[in-house]
C-alpha positions in Angstrom: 38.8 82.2 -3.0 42.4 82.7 -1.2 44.4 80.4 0.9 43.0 83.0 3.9 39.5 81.3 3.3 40.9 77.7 3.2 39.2 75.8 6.4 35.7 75.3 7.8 34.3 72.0 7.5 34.1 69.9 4.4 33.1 66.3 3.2 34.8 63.9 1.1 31.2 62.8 -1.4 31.0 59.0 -2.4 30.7 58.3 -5.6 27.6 56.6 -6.4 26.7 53.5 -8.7 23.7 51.5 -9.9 23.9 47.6 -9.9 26.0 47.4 -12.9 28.7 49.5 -11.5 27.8 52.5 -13.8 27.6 56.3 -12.0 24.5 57.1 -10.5 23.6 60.9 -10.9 20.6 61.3 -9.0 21.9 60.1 -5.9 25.2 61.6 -6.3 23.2 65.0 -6.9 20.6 63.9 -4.1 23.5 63.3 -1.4 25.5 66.9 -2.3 22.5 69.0 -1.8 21.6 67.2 1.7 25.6 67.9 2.7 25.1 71.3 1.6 21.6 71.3 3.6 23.7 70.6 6.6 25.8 73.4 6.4 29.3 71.9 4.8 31.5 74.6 3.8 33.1 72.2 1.1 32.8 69.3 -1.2 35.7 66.9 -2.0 34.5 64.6 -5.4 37.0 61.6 -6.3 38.6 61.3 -2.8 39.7 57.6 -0.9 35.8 58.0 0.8 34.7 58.5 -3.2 36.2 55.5 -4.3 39.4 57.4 -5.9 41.2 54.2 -7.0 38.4 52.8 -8.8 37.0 55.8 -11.0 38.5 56.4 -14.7 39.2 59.7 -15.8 35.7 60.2 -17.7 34.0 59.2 -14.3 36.0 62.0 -12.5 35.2 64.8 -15.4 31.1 63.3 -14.7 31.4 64.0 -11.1 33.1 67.1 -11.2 30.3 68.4 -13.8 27.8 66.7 -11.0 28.9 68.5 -8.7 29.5 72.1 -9.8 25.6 72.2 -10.8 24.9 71.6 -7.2 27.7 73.6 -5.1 27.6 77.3 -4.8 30.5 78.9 -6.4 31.2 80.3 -3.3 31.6 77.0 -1.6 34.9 74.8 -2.0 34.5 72.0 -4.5 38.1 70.1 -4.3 39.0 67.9 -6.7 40.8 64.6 -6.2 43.8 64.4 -9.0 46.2 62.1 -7.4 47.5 59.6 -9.6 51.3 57.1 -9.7 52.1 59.2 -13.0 52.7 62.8 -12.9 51.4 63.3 -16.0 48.3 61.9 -15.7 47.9 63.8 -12.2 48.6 66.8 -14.3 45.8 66.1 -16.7 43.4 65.2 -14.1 44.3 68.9 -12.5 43.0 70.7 -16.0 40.2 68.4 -16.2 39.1 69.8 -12.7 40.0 73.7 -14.3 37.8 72.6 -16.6 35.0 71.9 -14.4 35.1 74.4 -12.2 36.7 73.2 -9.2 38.3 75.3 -6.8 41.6 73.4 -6.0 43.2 69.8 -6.5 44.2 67.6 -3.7 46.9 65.3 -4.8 47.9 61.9 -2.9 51.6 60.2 -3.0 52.1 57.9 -5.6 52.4 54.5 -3.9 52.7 51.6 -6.8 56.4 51.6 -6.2 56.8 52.2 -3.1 60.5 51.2 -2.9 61.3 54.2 -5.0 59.0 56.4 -3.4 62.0 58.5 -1.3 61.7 61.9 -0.2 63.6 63.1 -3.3 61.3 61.2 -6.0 58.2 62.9 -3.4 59.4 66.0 -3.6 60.0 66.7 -7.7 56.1 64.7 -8.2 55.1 67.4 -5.7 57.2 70.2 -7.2 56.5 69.4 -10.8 52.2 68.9 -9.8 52.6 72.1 -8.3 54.7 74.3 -10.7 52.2 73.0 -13.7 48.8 72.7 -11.9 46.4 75.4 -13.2 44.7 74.9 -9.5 46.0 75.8 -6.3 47.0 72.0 -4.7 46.8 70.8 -1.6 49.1 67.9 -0.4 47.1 64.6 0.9 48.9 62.7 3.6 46.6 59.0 4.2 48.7 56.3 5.1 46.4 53.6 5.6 45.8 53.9 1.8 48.6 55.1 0.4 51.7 53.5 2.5 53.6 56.6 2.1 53.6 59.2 5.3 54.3 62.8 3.9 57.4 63.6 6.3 57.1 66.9 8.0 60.2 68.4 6.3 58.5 67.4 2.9 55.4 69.4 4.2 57.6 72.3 5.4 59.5 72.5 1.8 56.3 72.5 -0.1 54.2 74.5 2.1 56.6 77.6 0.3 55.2 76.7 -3.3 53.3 79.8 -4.2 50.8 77.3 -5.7 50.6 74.8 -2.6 47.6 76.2 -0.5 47.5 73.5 1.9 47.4 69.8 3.0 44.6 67.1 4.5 46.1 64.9 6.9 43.8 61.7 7.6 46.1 59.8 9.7 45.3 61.2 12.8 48.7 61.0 14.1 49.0 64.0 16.3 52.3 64.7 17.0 52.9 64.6 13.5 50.1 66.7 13.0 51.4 69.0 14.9 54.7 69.1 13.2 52.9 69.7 10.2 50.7 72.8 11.9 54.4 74.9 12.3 54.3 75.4 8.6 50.6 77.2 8.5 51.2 80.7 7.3 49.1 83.0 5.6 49.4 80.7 2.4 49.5 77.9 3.4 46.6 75.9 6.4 46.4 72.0 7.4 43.1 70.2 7.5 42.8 67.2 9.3 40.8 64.5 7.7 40.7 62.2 10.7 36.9 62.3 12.2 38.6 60.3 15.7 41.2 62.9 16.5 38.9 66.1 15.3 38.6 68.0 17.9 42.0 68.0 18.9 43.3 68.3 16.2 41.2 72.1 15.8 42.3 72.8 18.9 46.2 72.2 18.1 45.4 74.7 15.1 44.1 72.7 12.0 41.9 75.8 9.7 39.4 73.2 9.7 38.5 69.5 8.7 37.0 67.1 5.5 35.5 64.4 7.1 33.9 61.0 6.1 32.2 60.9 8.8 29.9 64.2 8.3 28.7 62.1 5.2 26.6 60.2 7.6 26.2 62.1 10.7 26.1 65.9 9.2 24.2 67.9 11.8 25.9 66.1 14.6 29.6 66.2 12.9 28.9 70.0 12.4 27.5 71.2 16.0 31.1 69.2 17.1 32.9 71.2 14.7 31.4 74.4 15.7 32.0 73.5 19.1 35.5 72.9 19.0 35.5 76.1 17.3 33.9 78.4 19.5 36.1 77.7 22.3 33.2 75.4 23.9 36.1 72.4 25.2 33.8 70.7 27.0 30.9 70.2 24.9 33.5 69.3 21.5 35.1 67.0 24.2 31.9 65.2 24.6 30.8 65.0 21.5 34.3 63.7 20.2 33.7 61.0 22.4 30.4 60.1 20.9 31.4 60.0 17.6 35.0 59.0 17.9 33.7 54.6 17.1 31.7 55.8 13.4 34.8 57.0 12.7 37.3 54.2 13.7 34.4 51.3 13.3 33.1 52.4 10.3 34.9 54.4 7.8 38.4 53.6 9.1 37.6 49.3 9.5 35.1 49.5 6.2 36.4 51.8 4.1 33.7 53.2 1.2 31.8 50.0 1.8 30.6 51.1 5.7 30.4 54.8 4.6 27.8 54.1 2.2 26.4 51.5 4.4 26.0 54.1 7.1 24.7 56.9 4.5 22.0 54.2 3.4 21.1 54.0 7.1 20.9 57.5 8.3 18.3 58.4 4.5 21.7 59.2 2.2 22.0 57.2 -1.1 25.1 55.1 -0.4 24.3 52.4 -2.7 26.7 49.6 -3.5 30.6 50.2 -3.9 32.3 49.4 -7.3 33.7 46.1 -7.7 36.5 44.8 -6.5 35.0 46.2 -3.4 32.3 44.4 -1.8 29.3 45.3 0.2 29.6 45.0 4.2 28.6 41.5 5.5 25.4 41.2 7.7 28.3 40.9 10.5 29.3 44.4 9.7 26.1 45.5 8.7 24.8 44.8 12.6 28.5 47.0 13.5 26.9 50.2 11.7 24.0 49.9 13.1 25.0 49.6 16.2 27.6 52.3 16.4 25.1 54.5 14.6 22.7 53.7 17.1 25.1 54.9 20.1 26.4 57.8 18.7 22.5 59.1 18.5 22.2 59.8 14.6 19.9 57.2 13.1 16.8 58.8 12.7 13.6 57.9 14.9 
């Protein structure tokens, strides 16, 4: 694969555990081959929707091996390698080599955020990139990581011969769109925001990975394809309808109402890994509810 085929429509895979917190490889297995059933062009293993803070490096080098014996090798398998050391990001990146993945998507470090300028930014970025034995994309999510990648940042590393690209989940679109002047030929923006989707295609994104196509596939996909086609009406409408699983489950929950939802909809979400806890019955009722509007529990 080239940074021409970087876009379509990908998913960000939960990571899946049994009651004593240990990985659970049938329903991680189960879950990629029903996203692949609905037509994803791309699977993301360890990202923020898999539970990226809380896995270890063996549980990153399980998934990844997980994974590849499910996804085509002509289908995107990205690897989350982020980490507040450089050299372990570094490490995580051969681990994904190793695996088979097809490209590393790194997030800021954040621990100390106080020394986290755009200089420090820059030479983790410059020094992931220069060593990474993957092609990397940068990850800008704010509501995790406190750090907003600016769009000079974005601009400077988009010229990396090894930086293919960059997921943007805040859903910020004038930003976005300051980021969308440095797509080239090497170098595409993918929006990770499932609220703002369809705009954000229409501004120029080369495509999305979405939490939100981990529990409303079909749906998520005809929306995509929509937007896509040139049909602006009918993307419109269906960003509409699925703009509150977005903003009232994933983006209020976190992990927690993403595997809630996947339990609902016939997915294996299962339990998320302590500290997290499961949604309340409160929430619960807010899943089903927002599940139930947007049309994609099933009858």
């Amino acid at each position: 694969m080239t940074a021409l085929t970087l876009g379509g429509l990908m998913v960000p895979a939960v990571s899946t555990f049994d009651s004593h917190g240990a990985l659970d490889r049938a329903a991680f297995q189960f879950n990629i081959d029903t996203h692949l059933a609905h037509g994803v062009d791309g699977v993301l293993v360890a990202g923020s929707s898999g539970e990226s803070a809380l896995l270890d490096d063996d549980d990153r080098r399980q998934l990844l091996a997980w994974a590849r014996e499910r996804i085509p090798a002509n289908t995107w398998m990205l690897a989350g390698v982020g980490s507040e050391s450089t050299r372990q990001t570094l490490a995580r990146s051969h681990d994904a080599k190793a695996a088979g993945a097809t490209a590393v998507l790194v997030v800021s470090p954040h621990y100390f955020l106080k020394r986290m300028s755009e200089a420090a930014l820059l030479a983790h970025f410059r020094a992931v990139a220069d060593a990474s034995p993957l092609p990397v994309l940068l990850y800008n999510i704010p509501v995790y990581a406190h750090v907003v990648l600016s769009p000079a940042l974005v601009h400077e590393m988009a010229q990396h011969p090894n930086v293919i690209g960059m997921k943007d989940s805040a859903g910020n679109l004038p930003v976005l769109a300051q980021y969308l002047e440095a797509q080239s030929e090497t170098f595409r923006v993918m929006t990770g925001s499932g609220a703002t989707v369809v705009p954000a295609i229409h501004a120029g994104a080369s495509g999305a990975i979405l939490a939100i196509a981990l529990y409303a596939g079909p749906t998520v996909r005809l929306m995509f394809d929509a937007a896509r086609g040139g049909r602006a009406e009918d993307a419109a409408a269906m960003q509409v309808k699925l703009a509150p699983i977005a903003t009232d489950i994933g983006g209020a929950m976190g992990p927690a109402g993403i595997k809630a939802a996947m339990d609902m909809v016939g997915l294996r979400g299962g339990v998320p890994r302590s500290p997290l806890l499961p949604v309340s019955a409160d929430e619960q009722a807010i899943v089903r509810a927002r599940l139930e509007s947007a049309g994609v529990l099933p009858t």
